[in-house]
N, C-alpha and C positions, 0 to 999 in steps of 0.2 A: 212474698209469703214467708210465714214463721219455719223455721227449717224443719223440714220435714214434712210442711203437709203443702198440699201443690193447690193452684191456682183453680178457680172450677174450669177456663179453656185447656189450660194444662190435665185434669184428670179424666176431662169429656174426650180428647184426643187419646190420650193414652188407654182409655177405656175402650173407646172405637175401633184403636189395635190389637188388645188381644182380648176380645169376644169371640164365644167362638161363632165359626161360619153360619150358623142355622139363626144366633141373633142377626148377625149382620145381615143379611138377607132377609129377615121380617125386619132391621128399621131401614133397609135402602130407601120404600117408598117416604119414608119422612126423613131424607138426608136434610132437605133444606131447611129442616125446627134443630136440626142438630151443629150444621153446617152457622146457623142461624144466631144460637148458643155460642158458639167457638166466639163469632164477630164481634158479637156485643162484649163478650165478657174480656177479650182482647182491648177495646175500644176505651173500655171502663177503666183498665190496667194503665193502658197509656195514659189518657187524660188525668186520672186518678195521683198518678206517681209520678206527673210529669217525664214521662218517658219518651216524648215526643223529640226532645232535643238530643237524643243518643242516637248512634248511629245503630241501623236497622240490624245488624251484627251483634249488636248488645242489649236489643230489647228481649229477647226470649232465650229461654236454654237451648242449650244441645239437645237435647233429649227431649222437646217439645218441636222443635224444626224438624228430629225428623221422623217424629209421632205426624206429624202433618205429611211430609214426603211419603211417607207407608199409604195414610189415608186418599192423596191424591192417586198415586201408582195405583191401590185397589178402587177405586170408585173408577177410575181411567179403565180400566181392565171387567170389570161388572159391565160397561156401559158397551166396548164390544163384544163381549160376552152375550150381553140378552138384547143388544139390537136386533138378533133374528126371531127369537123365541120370545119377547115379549118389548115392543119398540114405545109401547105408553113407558115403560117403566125406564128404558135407556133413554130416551128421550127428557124424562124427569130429573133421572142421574147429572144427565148433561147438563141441561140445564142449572141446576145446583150447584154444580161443583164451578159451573160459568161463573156464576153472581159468586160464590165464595173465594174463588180467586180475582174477581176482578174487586171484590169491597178488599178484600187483605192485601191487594196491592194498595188499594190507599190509605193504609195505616201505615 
């Protein structure tokens, strides 16, 4: 990206971090359009800029690794959280954040 303006995976992460808690908590239920967004737009990057052939260490910033590490720890944390008080929704969580780590590990 031109310097200075970030990637859409990169501003959708970094956006997801500092929203404050009352957003975050009305888009839990559609983490996985969100989660969703991140994949695609990651997938594009790579193929795109052939970025496939660097090592997985040099494909994304500092500062998008751990925009992602923030978003796993909280969506981790939300899902024991409302496993008692609402288990459709922890259960969706989980779910989502499954398939979002298991596609991003195969980029």
């Amino acid at each position: 990206a031109p310097s200075g303006q970030r990637l859409v995976h990169e501003e959708l992460a970094l956006q997801w971090v500092v929203c404050p808690i009352a957003v975050k908590e009305k888009a839990a239920s559609h983490s996985w359009f969100f989660f969703d967004v991140i994949i695609k737009s990651i997938g594009l990057r790579l193929h795109g800029h052939s970025l496939l052939a660097k090592s997985r260490k040099e494909r994304f910033s500092m500062g998008f690794k751990e925009d992602i590490s923030k978003i796993v720890k909280a969506v981790a944390h939300e899902i024991v959280k409302k496993h008692i008080k609402d288990p459709k929704l922890a259960r969706h969580l989980n779910i989502s954040l499954a398939f979002f780590l298991q596609r991003s590990e195969e980029r």
